[in-house]
C-alpha positions in Angstrom: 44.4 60.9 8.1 45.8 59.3 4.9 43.5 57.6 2.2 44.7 54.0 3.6 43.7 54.7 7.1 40.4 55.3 5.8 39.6 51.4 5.6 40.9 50.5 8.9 40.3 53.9 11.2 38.8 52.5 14.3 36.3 54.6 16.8 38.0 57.5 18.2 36.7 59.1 21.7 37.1 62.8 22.3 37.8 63.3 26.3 35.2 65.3 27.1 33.8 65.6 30.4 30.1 64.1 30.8 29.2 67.6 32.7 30.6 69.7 29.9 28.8 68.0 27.9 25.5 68.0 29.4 26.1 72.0 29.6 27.0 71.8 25.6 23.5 70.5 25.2 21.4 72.8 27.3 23.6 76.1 26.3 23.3 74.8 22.4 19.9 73.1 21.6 17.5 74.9 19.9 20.0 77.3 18.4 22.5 75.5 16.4 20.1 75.0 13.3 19.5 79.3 12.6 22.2 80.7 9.6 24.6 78.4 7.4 24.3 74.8 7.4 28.1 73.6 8.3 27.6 70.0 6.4 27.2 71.8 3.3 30.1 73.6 1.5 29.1 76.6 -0.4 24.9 76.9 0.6 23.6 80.5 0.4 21.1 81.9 0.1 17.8 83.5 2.6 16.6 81.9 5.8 12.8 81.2 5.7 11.7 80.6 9.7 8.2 79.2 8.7 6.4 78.5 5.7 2.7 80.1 5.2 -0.1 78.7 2.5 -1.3 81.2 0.0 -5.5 80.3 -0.4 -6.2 77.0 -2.1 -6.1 76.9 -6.5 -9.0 75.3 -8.5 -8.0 71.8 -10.1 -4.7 71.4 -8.0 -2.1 69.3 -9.7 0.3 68.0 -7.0 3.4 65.9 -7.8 5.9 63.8 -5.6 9.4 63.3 -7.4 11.2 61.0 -5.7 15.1 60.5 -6.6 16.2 57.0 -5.4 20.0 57.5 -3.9 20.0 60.8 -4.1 22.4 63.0 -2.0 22.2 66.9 -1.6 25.4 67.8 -2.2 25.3 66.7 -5.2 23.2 69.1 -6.5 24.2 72.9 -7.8 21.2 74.4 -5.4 22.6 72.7 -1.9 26.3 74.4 -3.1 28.1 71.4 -5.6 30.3 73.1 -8.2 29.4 70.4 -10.5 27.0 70.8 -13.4 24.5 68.3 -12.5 21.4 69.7 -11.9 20.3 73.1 -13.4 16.6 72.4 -13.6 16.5 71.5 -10.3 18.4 74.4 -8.9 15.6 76.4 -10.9 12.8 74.5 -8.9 14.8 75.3 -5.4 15.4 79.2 -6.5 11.2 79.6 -7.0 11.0 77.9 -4.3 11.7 76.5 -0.9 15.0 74.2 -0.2 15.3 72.1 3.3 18.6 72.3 4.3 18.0 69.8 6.8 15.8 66.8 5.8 17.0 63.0 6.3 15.5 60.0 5.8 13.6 57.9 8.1 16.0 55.0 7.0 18.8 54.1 4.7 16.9 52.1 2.1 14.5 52.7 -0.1 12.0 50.2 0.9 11.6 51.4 4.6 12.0 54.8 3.4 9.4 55.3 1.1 6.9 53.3 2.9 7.7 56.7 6.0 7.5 58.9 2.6 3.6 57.6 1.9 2.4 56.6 5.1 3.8 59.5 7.6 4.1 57.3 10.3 7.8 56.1 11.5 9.4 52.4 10.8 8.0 50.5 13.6 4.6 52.1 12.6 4.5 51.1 9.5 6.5 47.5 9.6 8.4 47.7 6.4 11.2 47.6 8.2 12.8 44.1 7.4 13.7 42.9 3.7 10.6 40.4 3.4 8.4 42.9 4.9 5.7 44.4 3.5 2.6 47.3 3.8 -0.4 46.0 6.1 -3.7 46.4 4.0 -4.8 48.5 6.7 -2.0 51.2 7.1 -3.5 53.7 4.5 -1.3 55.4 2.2 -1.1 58.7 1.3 -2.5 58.1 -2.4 -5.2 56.3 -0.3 -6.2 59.7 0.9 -5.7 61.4 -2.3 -8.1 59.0 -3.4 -10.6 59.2 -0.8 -10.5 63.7 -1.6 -11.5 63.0 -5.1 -7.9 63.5 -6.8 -7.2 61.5 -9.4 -4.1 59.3 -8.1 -1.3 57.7 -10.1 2.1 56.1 -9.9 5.1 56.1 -12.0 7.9 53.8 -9.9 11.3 52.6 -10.8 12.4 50.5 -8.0 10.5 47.5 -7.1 11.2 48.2 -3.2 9.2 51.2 -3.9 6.2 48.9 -5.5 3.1 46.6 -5.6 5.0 43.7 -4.5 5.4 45.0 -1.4 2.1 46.6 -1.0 3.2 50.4 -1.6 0.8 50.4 -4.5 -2.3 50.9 -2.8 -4.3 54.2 -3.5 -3.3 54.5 -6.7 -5.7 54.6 -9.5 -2.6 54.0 -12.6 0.1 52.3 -11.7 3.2 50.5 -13.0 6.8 48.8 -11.6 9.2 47.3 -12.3 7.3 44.2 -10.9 5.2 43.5 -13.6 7.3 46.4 -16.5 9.6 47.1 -17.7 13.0 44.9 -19.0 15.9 44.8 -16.4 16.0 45.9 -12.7 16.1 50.1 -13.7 14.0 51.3 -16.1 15.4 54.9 -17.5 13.8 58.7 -16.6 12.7 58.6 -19.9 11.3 55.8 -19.9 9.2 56.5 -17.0 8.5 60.2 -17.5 7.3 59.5 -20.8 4.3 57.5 -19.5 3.7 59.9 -16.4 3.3 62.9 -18.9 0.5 61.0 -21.2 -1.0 59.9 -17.9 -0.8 63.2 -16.6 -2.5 64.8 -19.8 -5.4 62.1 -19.0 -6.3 63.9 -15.7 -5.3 67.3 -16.0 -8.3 68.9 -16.2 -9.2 67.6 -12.8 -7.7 67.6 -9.5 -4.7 65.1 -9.3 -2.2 63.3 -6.9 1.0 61.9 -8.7 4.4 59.8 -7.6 7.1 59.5 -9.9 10.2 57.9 -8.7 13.4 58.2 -10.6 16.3 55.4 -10.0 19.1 57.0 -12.5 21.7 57.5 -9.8 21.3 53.7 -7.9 24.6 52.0 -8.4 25.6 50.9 -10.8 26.7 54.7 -12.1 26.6 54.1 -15.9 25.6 56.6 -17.4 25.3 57.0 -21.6 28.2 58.1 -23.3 27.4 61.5 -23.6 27.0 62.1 -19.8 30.5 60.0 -19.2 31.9 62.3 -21.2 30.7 65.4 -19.9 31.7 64.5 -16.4 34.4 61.7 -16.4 36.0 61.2 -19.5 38.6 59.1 -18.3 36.8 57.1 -16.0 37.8 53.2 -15.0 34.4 51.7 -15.5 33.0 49.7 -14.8 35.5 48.7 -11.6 34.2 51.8 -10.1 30.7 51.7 -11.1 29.5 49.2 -8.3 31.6 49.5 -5.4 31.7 46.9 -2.5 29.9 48.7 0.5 33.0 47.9 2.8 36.9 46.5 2.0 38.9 44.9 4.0 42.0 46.5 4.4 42.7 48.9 1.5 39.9 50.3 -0.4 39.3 52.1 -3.8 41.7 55.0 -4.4 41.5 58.2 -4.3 41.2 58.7 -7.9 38.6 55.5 -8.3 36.2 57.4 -5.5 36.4 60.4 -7.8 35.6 58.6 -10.8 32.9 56.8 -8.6 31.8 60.4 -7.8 31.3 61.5 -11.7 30.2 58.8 -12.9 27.2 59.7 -10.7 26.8 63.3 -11.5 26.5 61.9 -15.0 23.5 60.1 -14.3 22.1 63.1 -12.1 22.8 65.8 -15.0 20.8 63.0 -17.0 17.7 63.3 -14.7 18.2 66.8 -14.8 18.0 66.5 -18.2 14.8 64.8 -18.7 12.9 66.6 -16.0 13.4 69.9 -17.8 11.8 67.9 -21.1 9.1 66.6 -18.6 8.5 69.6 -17.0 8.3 71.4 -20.6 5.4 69.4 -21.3 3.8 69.6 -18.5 3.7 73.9 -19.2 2.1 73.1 -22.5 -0.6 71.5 -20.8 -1.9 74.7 -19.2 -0.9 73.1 -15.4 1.1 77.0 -15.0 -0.8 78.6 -11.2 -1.9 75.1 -10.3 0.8 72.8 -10.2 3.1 71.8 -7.0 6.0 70.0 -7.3 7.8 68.6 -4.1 11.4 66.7 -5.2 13.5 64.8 -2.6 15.5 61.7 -2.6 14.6 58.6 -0.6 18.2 58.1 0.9 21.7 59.3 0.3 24.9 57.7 -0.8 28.0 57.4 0.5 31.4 57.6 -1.2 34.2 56.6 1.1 33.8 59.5 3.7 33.7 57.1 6.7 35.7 54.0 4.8 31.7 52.3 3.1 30.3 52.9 0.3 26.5 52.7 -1.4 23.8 52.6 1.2 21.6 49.6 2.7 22.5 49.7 6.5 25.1 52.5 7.0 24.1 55.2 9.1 26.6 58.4 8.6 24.8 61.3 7.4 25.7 60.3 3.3 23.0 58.0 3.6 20.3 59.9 5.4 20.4 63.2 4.3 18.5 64.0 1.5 17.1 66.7 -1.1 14.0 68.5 -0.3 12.3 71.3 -2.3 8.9 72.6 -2.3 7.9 74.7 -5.4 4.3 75.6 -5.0 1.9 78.4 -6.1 0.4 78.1 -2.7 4.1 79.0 -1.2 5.3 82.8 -1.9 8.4 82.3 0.7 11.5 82.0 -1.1 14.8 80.4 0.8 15.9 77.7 2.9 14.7 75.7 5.8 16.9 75.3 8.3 15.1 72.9 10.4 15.0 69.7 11.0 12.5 67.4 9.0 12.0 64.0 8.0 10.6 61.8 5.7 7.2 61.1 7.9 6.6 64.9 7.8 5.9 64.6 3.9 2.4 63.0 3.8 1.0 65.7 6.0 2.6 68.5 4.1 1.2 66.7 0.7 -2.3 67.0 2.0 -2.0 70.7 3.6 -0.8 71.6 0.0 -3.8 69.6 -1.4 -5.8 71.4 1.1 -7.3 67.6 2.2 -7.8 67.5 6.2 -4.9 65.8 7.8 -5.8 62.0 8.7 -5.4 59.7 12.0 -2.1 58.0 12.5 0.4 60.4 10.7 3.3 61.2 12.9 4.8 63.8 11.1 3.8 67.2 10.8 2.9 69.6 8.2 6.0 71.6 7.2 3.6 74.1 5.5 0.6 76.0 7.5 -2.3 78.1 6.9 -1.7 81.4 8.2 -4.4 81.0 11.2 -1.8 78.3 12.3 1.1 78.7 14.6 4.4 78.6 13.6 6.4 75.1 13.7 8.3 74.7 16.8 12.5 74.6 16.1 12.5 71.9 19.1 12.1 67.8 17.1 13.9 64.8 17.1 14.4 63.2 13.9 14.8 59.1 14.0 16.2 56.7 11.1 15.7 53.2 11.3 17.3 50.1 9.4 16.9 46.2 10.0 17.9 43.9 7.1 20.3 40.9 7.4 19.8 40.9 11.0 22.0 44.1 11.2 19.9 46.5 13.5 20.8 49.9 13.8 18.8 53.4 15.0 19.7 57.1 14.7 18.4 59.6 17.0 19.2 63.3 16.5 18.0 66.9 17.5 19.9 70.3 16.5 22.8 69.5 18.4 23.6 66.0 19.0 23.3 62.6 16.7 23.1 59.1 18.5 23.5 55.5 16.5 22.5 52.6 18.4 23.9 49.2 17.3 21.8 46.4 18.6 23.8 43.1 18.9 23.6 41.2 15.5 21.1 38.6 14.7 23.4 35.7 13.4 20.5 33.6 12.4 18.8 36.0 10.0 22.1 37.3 8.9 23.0 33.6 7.6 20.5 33.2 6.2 22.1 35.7 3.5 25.6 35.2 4.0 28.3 32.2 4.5 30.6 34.5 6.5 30.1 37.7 8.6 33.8 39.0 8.0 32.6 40.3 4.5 30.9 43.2 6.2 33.9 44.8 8.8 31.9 46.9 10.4 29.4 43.9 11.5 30.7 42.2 14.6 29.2 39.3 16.6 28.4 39.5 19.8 27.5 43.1 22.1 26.0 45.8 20.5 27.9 49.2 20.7 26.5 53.3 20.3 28.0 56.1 19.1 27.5 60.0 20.0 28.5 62.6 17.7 28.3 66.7 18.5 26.7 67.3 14.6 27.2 71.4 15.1 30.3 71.4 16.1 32.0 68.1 14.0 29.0 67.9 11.2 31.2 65.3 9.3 30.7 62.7 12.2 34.7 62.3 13.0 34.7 62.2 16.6 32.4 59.8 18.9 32.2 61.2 21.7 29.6 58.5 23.2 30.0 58.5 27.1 26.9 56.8 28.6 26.9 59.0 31.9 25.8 62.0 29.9 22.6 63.6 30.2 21.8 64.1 26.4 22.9 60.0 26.1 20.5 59.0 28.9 17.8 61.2 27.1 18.1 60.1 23.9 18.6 56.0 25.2 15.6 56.7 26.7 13.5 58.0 24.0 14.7 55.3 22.0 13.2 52.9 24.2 10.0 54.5 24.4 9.8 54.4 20.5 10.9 50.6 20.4 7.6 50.0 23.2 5.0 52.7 21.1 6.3 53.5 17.4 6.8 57.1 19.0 9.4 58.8 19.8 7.9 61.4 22.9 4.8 44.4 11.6 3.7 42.8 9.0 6.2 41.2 7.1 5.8 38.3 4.2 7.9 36.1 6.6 10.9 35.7 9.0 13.0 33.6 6.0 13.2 35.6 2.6 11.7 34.0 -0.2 13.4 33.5 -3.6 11.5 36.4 -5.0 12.9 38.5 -2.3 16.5 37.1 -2.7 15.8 37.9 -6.5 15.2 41.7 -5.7 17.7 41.9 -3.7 20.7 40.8 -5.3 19.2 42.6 -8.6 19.4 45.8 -6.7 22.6 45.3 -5.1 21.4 45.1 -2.0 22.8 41.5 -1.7 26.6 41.2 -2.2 
């Protein structure tokens, strides 16, 4: 396929019989996800089958970093060649990386909301782009809280923030909402005042978020970081791509600028972590401190002919970093299985040693050793709804499912004049696509036939979720506000 075909390459159907298929699934599932993960390129390292929790540490310090647009692959511990992220490859070596973990939607706002509350997108109802957190969906800071920890919150990204109600629990807080100069404020920035918070409550059990927005488009980083990764970059034409072209896109050479132009500003993170993190030793937190890092979605660079994130559903966008270093965790190696963002609230408070609470759906990806093991058998779901695009992602070991509901032309103009801007937005029937991840992990081939067992299973289940918020709304209101169009469009989410 050349670099032009890229912007124009339509569906493509592999002729595979609906029986064979079926057999695929049954002769497959549950054993595609042991050894080497195919999506990633160069990934080595031990296979941990289950993860068991050492006793419980006096004062425990537990920290959630959250790196907004963050993809794996990206990073020197999930196999990139690049230089981006020594400090964090250091974190993953001591401890445990998740080979498999994806986001419970392609935004931050939906995301992080299934990050804090463990409970999926129609659960929760931050799901639209005026929606936000019920007062009495509890977060996970609200259950921090409630154990005694000392809770705080460090947060980049407005989605991520008060305004839309993803505040509550926390005891310090601060956002872009009411900080801060321009839409991103810098690692630095934001490190800086989690480490003198952080030297507030040491001495006493404590809950933290940080969340870390360096790598959102636009990639810009300083000088220094441009330098070290793409001297001879084009910016800024490449450093806030369109999310889909009409016709011919970006070049070859534009996406790899695109491409270090972003390492740069992950090597920065990097970067300031290690300072952060060097502080944080001098304050005596060594035995007691856990650390889990993941991003809240992915990114995508041209691999299926889009770009950034919002509503795009290809595995870019909703895989993500996960790595647990704990003193509670002597495994070292990867996690093949699958997770999710909903599983992270549970796995916070088995770390914490809290009791887990009513209405999480995830599960704790950690266990005492009394436990029994986590079953390999899940389905992970990713949701998205914003502009009146709707579109769902069902997968197990084996098999990925996107389901595009028909579009909603009344919310979607009330954003934009003229659908065409967004070619892979059509009016009218929605469409769903099937993709064999173990065999074509790059998602080239739809092989959607609707006769299929593993198609009427998963249609199924997605129903069932759509009825329940299971897979076995508040909002502020249906027409976005000028505040909302505000955030938006000082995002990027609004084009």
């Amino acid at each position: 396929m050349t670099t032009g075909d890229v912007w124009t390459r339509r569906r493509s159907r592999c002729a595979v019989a609906p029986a064979l298929v079926s057999l695929l699934a049954i002769a497959f599932a549950g054993s595609v996800l042991a050894g080497p993960v195919p999506y990633f390129q160069n990934l080595e390292g031990d296979v941990v089958d289950e993860i068991v929790l050492e006793p419980q540490v006096d004062n425990p310090g537990i920290l959630l970093i959250v790196l907004d647009t963050m993809r794996p692959d990206f990073l020197g511990a999930y196999g990139s060649e690049r230089p981006t992220s020594p400090f964090i490859d250091s974190l993953a070596a001591d401890g445990v990386l998740f080979a498999n973990h994806f986001s419970n939607s392609t935004w931050t706002k939906p995301s992080v909301a299934s990050i804090l509350t463990g409970r999926y997108p129609q659960r929760h109802g931050v799901l639209r782009v005026t929606a936000k957190l019920a007062w009495d969906i509890p977060t996970v800071a609200e259950m921090f809280k409630e154990a005694g920890f000392r809770t705080g919150g460090v947060v980049g990204n407005k989605f991520a923030g008060r305004r839309y109600r993803l505040h509550k629990g926390f005891d310090r807080y601060i956002d872009p909402s009411t900080h801060f100069k321009g839409p991103f404020p810098t690692a630095e920035e934001l490190l800086r005042i989690a480490r003198r918070w952080i030297a507030q409550d040491k001495d006493r059990p404590f809950f933290y978020v940080i969340m870390l927005v360096d790598s959102h488009d636009p990639y810009d980083p300083s000088p220094y970081y441009k330098e070290k990764f793409c001297p001879s970059c084009q910016a800024p034409e490449v450093s806030a791509p369109r999310r889909e072209y009409h016709g011919r896109g970006p070049t070859p050479r534009q996406i790899e600028d695109m491409k270090g132009l972003y390492s740069g500003e992950i090597r920065y993170i990097d970067d300031q972590l290690k300072v952060f993190f060097d502080a944080l030793s001098r304050m005596d937190l060594a035995g007691r401190l856990t650390t889990v890092l993941m991003g809240d979605h992915g990114e995508a660079f041209g691999e299926h002919g889009v770009f950034e994130h919002a509503y795009h559903c290809w595995d870019e966008v909703t895989r993500t970093p996960l790595i647990i270093n704990s003193p509670r965790i002597l495994d070292r190696g990867i996690y093949t299985g699958l997770t999710q963002h909903v599983d992270i609230a549970p796995t916070l408070l088995a770390l914490a040693g809290i009791e887990r609470s009513k209405g999480l759906q995830g599960r704790s990806l950690v266990r005492s050793p009394d436990q029994p093991p986590l079953s390999a058998d899940r389905l992970v779901l990713s949701e998205v709804q914003m502009y009146g695009i709707h579109r769902t992602i069902l997968r197990n070991g084996r098999y990925k499912l996107i389901q595009h509901d028909p579009l909603d032309e009344g919310e979607f103009f009330q954003y934009y004049k003229d659908v065409r801007i967004y070619p892979s937005v059509a009016l009218g029937s929605g469409r769903t696509e099937l993709y064999d991840i173990a065999l074509d992990p790059y998602e080239t081939e739809d092989i959607y036939d609707p006769d299929t067992e593993v198609v009427v299973d998963f249609e199924r289940t997605l129903a069932h979720y759509f009825r329940t918020g299971e897979i076995e709304d508040q909002s502020l209101s249906d027409t976005p506000s000028d505040e909302v169009i505000q955030d938006l469009r000082s995002l990027g989410y609004l084009q």
